[in-house]
C-alpha positions in Angstrom: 56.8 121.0 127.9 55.6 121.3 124.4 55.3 118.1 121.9 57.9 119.5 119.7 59.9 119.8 122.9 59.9 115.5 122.8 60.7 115.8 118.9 63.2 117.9 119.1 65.2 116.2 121.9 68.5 115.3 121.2 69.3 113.3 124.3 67.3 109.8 124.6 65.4 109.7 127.6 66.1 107.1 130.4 64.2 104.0 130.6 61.1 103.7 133.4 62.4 106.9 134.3 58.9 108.1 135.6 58.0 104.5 136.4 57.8 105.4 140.2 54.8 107.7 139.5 52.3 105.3 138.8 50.9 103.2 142.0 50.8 99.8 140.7 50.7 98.8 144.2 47.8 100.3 145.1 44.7 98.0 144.9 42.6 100.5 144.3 44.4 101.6 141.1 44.7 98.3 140.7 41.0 97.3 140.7 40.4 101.3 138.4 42.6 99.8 135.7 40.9 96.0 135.8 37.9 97.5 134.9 38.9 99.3 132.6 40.9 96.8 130.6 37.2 94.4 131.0 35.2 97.4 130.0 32.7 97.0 127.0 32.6 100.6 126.9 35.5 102.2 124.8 39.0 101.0 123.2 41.4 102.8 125.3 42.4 99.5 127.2 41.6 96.8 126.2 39.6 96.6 122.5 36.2 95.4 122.5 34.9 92.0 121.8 33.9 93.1 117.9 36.8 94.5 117.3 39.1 92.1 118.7 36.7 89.4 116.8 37.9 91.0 113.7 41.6 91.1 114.3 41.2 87.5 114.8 39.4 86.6 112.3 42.1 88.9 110.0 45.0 86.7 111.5 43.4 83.5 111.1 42.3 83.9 107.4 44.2 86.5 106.1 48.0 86.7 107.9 48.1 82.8 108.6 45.9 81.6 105.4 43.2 80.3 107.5 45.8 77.3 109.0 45.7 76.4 112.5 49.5 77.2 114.0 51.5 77.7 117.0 51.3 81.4 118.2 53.1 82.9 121.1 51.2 85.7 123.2 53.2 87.7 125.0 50.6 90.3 126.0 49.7 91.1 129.8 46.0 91.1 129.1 43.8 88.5 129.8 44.3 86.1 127.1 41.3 87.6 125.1 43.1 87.3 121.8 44.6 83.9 122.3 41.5 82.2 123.5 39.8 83.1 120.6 42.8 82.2 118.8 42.7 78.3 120.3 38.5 78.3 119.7 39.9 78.1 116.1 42.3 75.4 116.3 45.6 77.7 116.8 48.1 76.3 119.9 
């Protein structure tokens, strides 16, 4: 299948229809993409600290005018952006 195959489709695709594929029972896959997402190493996961530093910073000063608030994270991650988020007053 070509990209412009998935563009070109006229039919939507099913939901989770390829779902089964990936082993998210399998510790070990499980423990692969854990690291990953911690990793220090590259964005493709989880950002790094710096960068998700900034995108704080960003929502703090500039999206919420620098005002402490009630935010609601509904990421799966491990709560990197929201602790950061409390450090500065947000709930």
């Amino acid at each position: 299948m070509q990209l412009i195959d998935i563009v070109r489709r006229t039919d939507a695709p099913r939901p989770w229809a390829e779902g089964e594929k990936i082993p998210w029972d399998d510790p070990a896959f499980s423990r692969r993409m854990l690291q990953e997402h911690l990793s220090q190493e590259h964005d493709a996961a989880s950002r790094r600290f710096a960068v998700i530093d900034q995108h704080v910073a960003w929502i703090h000063d500039v999206l919420l005018g620098g005002q402490p608030t009630r935010i609601l994270d509904l990421g799966c991650g491990p709560g990197f952006y929201a602790s950061r988020l409390a450090a500065r007053g947000h709930t």
